[in-house]
PyMOL CGO cylinders between C-alpha atoms (Angstrom):
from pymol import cmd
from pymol.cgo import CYLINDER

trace = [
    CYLINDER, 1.62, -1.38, -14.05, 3.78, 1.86, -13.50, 0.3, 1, 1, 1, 1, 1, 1,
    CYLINDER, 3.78, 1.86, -13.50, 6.07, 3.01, -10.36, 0.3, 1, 1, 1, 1, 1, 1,
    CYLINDER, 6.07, 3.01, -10.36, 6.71, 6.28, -9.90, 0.3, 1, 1, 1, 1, 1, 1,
    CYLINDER, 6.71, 6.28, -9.90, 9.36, 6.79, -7.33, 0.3, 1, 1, 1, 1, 1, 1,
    CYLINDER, 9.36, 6.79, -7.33, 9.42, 10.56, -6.50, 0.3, 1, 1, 1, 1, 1, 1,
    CYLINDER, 9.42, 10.56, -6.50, 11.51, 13.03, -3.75, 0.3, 1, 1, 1, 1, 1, 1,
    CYLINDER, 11.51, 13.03, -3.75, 10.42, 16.34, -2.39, 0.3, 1, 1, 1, 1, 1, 1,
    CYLINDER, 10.42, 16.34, -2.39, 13.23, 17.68, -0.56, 0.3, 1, 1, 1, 1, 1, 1,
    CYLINDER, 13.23, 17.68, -0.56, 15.72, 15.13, -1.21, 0.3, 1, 1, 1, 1, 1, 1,
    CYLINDER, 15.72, 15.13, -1.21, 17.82, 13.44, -3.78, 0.3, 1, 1, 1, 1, 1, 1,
    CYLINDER, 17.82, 13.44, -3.78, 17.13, 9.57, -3.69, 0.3, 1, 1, 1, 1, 1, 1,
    CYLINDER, 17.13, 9.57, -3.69, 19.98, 7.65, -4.07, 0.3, 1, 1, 1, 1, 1, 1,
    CYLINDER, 19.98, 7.65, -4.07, 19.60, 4.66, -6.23, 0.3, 1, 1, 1, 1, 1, 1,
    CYLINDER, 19.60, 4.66, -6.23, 19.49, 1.82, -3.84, 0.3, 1, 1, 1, 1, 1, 1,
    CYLINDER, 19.49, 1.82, -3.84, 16.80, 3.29, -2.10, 0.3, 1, 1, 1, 1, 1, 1,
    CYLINDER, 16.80, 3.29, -2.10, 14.74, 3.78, -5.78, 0.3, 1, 1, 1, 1, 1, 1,
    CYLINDER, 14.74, 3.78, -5.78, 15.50, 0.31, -6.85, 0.3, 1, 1, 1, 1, 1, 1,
    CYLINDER, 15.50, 0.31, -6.85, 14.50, -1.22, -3.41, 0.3, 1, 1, 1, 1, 1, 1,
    CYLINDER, 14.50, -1.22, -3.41, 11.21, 0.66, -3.13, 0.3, 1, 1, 1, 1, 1, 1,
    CYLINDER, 11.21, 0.66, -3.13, 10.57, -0.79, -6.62, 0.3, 1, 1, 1, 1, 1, 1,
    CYLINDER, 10.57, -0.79, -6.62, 11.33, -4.00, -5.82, 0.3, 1, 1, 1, 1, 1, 1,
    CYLINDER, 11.33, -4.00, -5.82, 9.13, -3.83, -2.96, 0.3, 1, 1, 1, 1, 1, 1,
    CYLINDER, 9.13, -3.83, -2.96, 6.53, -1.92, -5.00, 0.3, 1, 1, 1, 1, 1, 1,
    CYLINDER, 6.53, -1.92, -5.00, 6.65, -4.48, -7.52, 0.3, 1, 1, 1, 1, 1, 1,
    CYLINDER, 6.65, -4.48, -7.52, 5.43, -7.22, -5.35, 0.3, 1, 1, 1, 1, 1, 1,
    CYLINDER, 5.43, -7.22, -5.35, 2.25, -5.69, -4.27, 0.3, 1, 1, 1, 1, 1, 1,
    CYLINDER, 2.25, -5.69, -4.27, 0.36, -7.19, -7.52, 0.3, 1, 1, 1, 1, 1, 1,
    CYLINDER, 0.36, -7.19, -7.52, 0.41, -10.48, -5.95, 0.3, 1, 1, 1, 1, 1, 1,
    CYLINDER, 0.41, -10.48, -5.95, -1.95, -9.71, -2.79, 0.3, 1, 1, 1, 1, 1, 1,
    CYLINDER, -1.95, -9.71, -2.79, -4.33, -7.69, -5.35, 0.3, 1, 1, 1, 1, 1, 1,
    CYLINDER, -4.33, -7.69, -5.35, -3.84, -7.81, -9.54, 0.3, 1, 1, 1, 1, 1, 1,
    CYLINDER, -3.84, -7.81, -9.54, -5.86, -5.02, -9.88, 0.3, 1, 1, 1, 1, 1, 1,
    CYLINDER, -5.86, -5.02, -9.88, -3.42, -2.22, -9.45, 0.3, 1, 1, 1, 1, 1, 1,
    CYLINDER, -3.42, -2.22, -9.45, -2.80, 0.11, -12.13, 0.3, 1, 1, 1, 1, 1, 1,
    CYLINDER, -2.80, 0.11, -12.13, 0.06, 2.66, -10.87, 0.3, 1, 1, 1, 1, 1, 1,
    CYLINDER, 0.06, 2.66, -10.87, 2.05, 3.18, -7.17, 0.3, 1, 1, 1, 1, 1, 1,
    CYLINDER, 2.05, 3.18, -7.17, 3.28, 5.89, -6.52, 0.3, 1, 1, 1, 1, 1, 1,
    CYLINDER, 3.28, 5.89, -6.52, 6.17, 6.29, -3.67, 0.3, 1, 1, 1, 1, 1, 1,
    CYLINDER, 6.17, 6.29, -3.67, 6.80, 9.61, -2.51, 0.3, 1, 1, 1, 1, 1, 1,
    CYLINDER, 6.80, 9.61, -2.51, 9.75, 10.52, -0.05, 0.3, 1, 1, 1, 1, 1, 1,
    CYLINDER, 9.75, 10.52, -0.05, 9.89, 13.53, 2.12, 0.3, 1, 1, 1, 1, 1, 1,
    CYLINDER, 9.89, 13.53, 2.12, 12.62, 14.79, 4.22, 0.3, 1, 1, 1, 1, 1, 1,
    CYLINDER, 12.62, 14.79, 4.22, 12.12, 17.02, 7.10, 0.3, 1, 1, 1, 1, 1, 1,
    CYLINDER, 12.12, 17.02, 7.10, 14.88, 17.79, 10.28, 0.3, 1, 1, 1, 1, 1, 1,
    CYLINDER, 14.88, 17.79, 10.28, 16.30, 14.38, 10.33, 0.3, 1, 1, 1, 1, 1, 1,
    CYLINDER, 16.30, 14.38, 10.33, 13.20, 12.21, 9.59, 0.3, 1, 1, 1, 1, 1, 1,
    CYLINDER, 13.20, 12.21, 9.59, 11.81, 10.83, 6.58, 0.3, 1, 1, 1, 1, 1, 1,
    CYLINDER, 11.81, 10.83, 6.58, 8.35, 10.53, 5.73, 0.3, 1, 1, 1, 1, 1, 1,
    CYLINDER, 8.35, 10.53, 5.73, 7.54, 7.69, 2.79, 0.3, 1, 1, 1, 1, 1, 1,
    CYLINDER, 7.54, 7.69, 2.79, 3.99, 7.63, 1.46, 0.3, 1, 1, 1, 1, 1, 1,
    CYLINDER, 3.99, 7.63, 1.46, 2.95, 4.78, -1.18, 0.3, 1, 1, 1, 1, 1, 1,
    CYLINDER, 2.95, 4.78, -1.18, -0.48, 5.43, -3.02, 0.3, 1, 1, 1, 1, 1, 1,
    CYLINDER, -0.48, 5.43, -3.02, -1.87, 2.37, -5.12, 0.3, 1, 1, 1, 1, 1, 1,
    CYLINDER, -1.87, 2.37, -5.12, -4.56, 2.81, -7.38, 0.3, 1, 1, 1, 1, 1, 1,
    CYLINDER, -4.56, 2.81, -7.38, -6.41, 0.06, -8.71, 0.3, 1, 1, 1, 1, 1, 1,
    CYLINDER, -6.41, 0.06, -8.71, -9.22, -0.75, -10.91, 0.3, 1, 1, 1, 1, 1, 1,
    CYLINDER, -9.22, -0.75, -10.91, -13.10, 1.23, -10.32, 0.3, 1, 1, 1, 1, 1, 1,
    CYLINDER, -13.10, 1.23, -10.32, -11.25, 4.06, -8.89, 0.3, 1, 1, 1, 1, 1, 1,
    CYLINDER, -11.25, 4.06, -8.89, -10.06, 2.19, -5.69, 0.3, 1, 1, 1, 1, 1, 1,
    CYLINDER, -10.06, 2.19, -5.69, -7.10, 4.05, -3.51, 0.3, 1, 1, 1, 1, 1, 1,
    CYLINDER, -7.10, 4.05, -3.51, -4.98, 2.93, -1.07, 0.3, 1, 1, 1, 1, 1, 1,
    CYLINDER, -4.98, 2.93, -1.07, -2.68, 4.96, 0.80, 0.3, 1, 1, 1, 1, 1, 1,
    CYLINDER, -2.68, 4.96, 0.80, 0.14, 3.78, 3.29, 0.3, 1, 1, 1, 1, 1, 1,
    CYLINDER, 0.14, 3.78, 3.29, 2.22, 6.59, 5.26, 0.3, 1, 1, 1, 1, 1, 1,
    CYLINDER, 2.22, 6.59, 5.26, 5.33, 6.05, 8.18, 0.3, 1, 1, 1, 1, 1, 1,
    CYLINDER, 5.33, 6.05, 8.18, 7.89, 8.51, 9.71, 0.3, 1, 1, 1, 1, 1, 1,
    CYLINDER, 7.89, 8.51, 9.71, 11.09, 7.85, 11.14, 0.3, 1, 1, 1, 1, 1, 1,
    CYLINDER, 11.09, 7.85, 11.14, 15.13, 7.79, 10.54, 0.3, 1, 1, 1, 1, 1, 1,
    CYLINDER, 15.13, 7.79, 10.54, 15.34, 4.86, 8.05, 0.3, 1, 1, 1, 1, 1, 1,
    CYLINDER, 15.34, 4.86, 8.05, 14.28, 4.98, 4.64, 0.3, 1, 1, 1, 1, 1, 1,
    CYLINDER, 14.28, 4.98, 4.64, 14.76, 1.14, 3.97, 0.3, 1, 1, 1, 1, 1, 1,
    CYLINDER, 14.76, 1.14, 3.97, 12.52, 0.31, 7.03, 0.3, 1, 1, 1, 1, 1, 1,
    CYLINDER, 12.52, 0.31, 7.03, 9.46, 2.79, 6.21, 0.3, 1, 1, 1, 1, 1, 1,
    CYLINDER, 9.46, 2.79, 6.21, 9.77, 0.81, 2.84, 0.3, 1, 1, 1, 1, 1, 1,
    CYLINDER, 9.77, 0.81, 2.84, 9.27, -1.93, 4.55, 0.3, 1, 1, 1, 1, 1, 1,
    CYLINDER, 9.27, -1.93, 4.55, 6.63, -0.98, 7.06, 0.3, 1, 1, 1, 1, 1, 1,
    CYLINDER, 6.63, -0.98, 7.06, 4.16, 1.01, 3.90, 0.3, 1, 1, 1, 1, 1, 1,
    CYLINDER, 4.16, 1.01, 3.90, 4.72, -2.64, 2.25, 0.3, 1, 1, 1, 1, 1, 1,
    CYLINDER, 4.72, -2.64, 2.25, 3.18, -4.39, 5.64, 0.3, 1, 1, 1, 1, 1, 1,
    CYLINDER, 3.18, -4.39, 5.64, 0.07, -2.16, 5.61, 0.3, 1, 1, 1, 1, 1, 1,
    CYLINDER, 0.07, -2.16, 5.61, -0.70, -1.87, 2.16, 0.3, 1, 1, 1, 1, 1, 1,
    CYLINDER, -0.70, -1.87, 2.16, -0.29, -5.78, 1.88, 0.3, 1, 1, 1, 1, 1, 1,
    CYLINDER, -0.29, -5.78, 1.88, -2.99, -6.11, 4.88, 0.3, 1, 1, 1, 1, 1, 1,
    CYLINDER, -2.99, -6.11, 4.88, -5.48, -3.55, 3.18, 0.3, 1, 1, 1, 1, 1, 1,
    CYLINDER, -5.48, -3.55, 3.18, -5.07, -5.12, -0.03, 0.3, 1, 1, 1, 1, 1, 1,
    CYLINDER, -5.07, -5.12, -0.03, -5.60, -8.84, 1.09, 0.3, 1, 1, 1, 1, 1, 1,
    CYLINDER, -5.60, -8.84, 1.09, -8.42, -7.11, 2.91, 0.3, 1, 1, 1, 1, 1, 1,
    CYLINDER, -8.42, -7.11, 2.91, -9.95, -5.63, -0.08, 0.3, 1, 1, 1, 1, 1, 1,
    CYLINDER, -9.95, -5.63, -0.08, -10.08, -8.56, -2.10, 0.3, 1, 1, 1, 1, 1, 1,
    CYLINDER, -10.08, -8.56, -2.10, -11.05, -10.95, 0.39, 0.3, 1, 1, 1, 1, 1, 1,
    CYLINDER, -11.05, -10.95, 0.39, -13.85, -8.28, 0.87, 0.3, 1, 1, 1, 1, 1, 1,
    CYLINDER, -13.85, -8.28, 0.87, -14.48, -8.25, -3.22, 0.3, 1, 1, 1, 1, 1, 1,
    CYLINDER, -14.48, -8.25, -3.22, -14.89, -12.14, -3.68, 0.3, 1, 1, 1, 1, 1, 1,
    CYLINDER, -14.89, -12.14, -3.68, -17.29, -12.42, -0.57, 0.3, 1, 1, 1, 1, 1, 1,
    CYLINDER, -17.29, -12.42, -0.57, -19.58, -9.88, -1.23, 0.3, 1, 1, 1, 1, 1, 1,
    CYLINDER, -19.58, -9.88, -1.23, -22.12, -11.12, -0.14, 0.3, 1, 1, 1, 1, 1, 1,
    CYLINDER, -22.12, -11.12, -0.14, -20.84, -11.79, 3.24, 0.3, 1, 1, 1, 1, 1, 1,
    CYLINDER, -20.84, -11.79, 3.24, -22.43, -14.04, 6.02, 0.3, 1, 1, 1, 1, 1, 1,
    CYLINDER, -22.43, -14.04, 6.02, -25.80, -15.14, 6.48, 0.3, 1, 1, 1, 1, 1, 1,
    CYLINDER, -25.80, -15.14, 6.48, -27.61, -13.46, 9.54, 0.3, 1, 1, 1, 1, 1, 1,
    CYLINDER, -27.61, -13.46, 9.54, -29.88, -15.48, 11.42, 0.3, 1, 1, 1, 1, 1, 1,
    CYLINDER, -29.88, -15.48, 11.42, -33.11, -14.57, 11.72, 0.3, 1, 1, 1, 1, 1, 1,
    CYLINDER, -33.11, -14.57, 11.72, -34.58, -13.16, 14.13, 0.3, 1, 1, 1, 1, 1, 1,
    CYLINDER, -34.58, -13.16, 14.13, -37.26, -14.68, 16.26, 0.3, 1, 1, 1, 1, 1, 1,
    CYLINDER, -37.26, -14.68, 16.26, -36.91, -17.74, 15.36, 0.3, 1, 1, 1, 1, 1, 1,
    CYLINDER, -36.91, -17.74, 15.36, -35.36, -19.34, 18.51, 0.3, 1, 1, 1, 1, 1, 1,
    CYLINDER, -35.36, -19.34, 18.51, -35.42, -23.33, 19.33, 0.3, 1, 1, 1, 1, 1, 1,
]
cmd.load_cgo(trace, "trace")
């Protein structure tokens, strides 16, 4: 699995690379599908926008976006999500062939 940890507008210091990695690097455990994340930073008049893109296997994408002043809680927040639509997804995966619906008419 790769992490790319990239910047537009702004120079990452390191703690902030090695503890979206960290967090990045956890993901695999809700899903072990995923090929490559990608964490992308953006800096705009005092906020920061972090966006995390995980792509797994069969060409399956998952994208996680937040806003605000701190860097180290967006991490935290794109973690949340993408750990809900992942758990999602493969709870989704393994019962695929969901409930059965009653039929209809047939009533006691």
């Amino acid at each position: 699995m790769q992490i790319r940890i990239t910047g537009r507008h702004v120079d990452l210091s390191d703690d902030v690379r090695a503890y979206a990695e960290d967090k990045a690097g956890k993901l695999p455990r809700f899903y072990d599908r995923i090929h490559d994340i990608e964490v992308v930073f953006d800096h705009e008049s005092e906020q920061f926008t972090a966006e995390m893109i995980v792509r797994a296997d069969r060409k399956h994408t998952f994208v996680a976006s937040e806003t605000g002043p701190d860097s180290f809680a967006l991490i935290d927040l794109i973690v949340e999500k993408l750990q809900h639509q992942l758990t999602k997804h493969k709870e989704k995966s393994r019962n695929h062939k969901g409930e059965v619906k009653p039929e209809l008419g047939t009533e006691d």
